[in-house]
N, C-alpha and C positions, 0 to 999 in steps of 0.2 A: 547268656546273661539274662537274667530274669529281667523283667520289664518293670515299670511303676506301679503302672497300671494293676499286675499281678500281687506286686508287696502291699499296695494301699488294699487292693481286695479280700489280702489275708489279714493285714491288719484289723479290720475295720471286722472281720468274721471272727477273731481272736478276743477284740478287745472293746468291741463297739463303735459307730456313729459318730465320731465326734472326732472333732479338733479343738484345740482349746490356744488361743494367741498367747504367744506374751509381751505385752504394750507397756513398758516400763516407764510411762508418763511421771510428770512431775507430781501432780497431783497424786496419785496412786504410789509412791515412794513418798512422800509426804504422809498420807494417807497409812502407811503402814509404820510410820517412826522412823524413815531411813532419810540420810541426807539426800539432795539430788545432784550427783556428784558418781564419780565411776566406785566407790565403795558401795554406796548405795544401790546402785545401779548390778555391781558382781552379788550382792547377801540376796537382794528381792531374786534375781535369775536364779540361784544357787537353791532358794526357796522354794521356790517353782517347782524346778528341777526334778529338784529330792520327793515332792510330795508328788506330783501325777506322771513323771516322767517314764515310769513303770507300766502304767493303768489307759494310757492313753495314746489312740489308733498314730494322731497327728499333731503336732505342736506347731505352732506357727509365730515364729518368733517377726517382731515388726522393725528393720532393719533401720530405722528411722531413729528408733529411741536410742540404741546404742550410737551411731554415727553424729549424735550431735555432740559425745564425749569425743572427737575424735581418735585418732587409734588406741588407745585405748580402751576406749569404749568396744571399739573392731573389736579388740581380743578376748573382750569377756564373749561377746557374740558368737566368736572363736570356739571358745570355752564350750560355752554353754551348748553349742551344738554337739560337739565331740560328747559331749555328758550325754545328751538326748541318743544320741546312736548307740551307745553305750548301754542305755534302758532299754534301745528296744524300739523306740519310737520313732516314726519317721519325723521330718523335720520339710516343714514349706516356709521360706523364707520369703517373708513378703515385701518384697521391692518394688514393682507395678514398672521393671526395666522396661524401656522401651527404643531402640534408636535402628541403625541403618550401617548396613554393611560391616567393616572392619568393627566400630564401635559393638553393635549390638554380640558379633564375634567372643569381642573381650569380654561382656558381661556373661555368655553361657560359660566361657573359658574360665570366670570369676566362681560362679555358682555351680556349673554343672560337671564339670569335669573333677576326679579325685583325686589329682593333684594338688588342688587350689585348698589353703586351708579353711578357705568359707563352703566347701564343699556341703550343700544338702540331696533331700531326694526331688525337692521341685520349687522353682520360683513361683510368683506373680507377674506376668509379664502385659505391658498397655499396646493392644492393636492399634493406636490411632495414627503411623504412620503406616497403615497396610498390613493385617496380618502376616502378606507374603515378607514384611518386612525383617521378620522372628522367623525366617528360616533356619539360621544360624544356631538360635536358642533350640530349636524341633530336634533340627540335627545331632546337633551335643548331646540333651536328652537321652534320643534314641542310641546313639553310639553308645551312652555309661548308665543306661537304664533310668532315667531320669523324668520328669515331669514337668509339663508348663501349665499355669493356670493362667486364662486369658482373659482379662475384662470383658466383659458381654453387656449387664443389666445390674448395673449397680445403686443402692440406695441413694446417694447422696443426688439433692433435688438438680442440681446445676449437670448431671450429666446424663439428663433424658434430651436436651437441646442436640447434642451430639449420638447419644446411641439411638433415638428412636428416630434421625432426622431417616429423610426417604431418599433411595439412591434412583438415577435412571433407571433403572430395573425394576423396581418397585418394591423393591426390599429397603428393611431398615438399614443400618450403620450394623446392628447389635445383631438381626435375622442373617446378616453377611458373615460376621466372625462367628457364628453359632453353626450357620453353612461348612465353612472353610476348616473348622476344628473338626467338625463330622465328617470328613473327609477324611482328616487325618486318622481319624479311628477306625476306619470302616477296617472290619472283619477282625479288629484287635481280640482274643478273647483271655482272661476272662472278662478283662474292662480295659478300657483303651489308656494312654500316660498322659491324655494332653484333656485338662480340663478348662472349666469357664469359672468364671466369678458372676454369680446370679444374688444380690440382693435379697434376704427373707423377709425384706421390707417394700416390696416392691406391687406385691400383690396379682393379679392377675393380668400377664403382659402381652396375651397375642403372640409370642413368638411362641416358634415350633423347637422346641428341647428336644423330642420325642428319639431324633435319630443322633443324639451325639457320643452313644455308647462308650460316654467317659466322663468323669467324677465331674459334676458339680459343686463347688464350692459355697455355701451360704453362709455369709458372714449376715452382722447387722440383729443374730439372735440375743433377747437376754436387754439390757441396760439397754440399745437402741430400738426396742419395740418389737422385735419380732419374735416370734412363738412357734414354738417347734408346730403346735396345732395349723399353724397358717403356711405351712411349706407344698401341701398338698396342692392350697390355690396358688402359690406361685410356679409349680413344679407339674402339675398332673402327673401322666404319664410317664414322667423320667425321675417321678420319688424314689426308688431304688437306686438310685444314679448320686443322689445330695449327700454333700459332706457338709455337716449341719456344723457352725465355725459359731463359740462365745471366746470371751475375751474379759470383757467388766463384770460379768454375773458370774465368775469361778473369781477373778484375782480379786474382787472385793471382797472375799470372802476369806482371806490372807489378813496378817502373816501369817497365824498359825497353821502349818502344815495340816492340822487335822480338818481344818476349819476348809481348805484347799481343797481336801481331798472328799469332804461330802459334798461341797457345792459341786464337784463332778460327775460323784454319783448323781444326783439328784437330777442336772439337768440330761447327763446321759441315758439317763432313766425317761427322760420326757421324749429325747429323740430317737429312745427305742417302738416307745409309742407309739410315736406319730411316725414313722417310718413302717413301723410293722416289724422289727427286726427280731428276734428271740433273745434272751438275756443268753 
């Protein structure tokens, strides 16, 4: 079975740098003329969809917006996945799961296995009960070729308290799950399935990226500040490594599909750039 690791590498050589969410906010269905309501919620996904779902490495649908329509809402998420596979595109469902034993079990068994009909190629998952605690999810993964993306150095201000604090060892919270992921990749080639969530707003952090020979995720470009030009200084050495993640700077550029589908060029075009990658 091919790995993640391998399918994100071709992707990403096929089709470019880039992930692009889809945050079905209220205001942004608003924003577009749609009710905020599961009708609204299936036309903006279906939108999406149809316009970059061809063109683009990663899609990262934000499991949050559909789940407040209760099921559903599930089902258009459903939906909308089986479409994305369909184009081509791989599919990280962003959940930030995180729990212990049986539970955390059932949430890889939810997302990672291809039986489940929320089946993707990789979640978002939160180390803050013990990395070791996401054995389960690693597991899954690797049995159905799957992928974990693990919180590491993320933008928002409230969670430098917890990743930068210092352990007896004299490592951070964040230099520990950046550790323990690098572990899990050593000798994967051509890129390892278990990646990190690094903030492109974060700036220059001290920790060592260098050895996690697998995908970084950077969200936070675009509408929250951050510039593909500035991944460099949060990245150095492991720029080849970033999967440079917008969200508000392609869907505000909606409804019209055409309108979608330049704001993709255009920002894909900056993170070919500033990555170095060749068109």
């Amino acid at each position: 079975m091919e790995t993640f690791g391998a399918r994100l590498h071709r992707a990403v050589a096929e089709r470019g740098p880039l992930c692009v969410g889809i945050d079905p906010h209220p205001g942004l269905l608003t924003a577009w003329g749609l009710s905020d309501d599961v009708a609204g919620l299936e036309r903006f996904c279906a939108t999406v969809v149809e316009a970059i779902g061809d063109r683009v490495a990663v899609v990262k649908p934000q499991s949050a917006f559909f789940e407040r329509f209760g099921a559903r809402g599930v089902g258009v998420l459903e939906s909308t996945i089986r479409q994305l596979r369909d184009l081509g595109a791989l599919t990280l469902l962003d959940v930030k799961r995180g729990d212990i034993g049986s539970t955390v079990a059932a949430y890889a068994s939810a997302y990672l296995d291809p039986s489940s009909p929320l089946y993707v190629d990789a979640v978002t998952a939160s180390p803050y009960l013990g990395v070791g605690s996401l054995a389960p999810m690693f597991s899954t993964a690797a049995e159905h070729g799957g992928g974990v993306f693990v919180l590491a150095l993320t933008s928002n201000p409230e969670g430098a308290s917890v990743q930068r604090a210092v352990g007896a060892g004299g490592r951070t919270v964040a230099q520990t799950v950046i550790d323990e992921i690098s572990q899990l990749n050593r000798g994967a080639e051509p890129l390892g399935s278990f990646g990190l969530v690094v903030g492109a707003t974060v700036g220059e952090t001290g920790h060592d990226l260098d050895s996690v020979n697998g995908p970084l995720l950077a969200p936070g470009l675009g509408a929250q500040g951050g510039t593909p030009a500035g991944l460099r200084t949060v990245f150095g050495a492991a720029l080849p490594w970033v999967l440079p993640s917008y969200s508000r700077e392609v869907l505000g550029a909606g409804p019209d599909p055409a309108g979608l589908r330049a704001a993709t060029e255009r920002v894909l075009a900056d993170c070919r750039a500033a990555l170095g990658t060749a068109d």
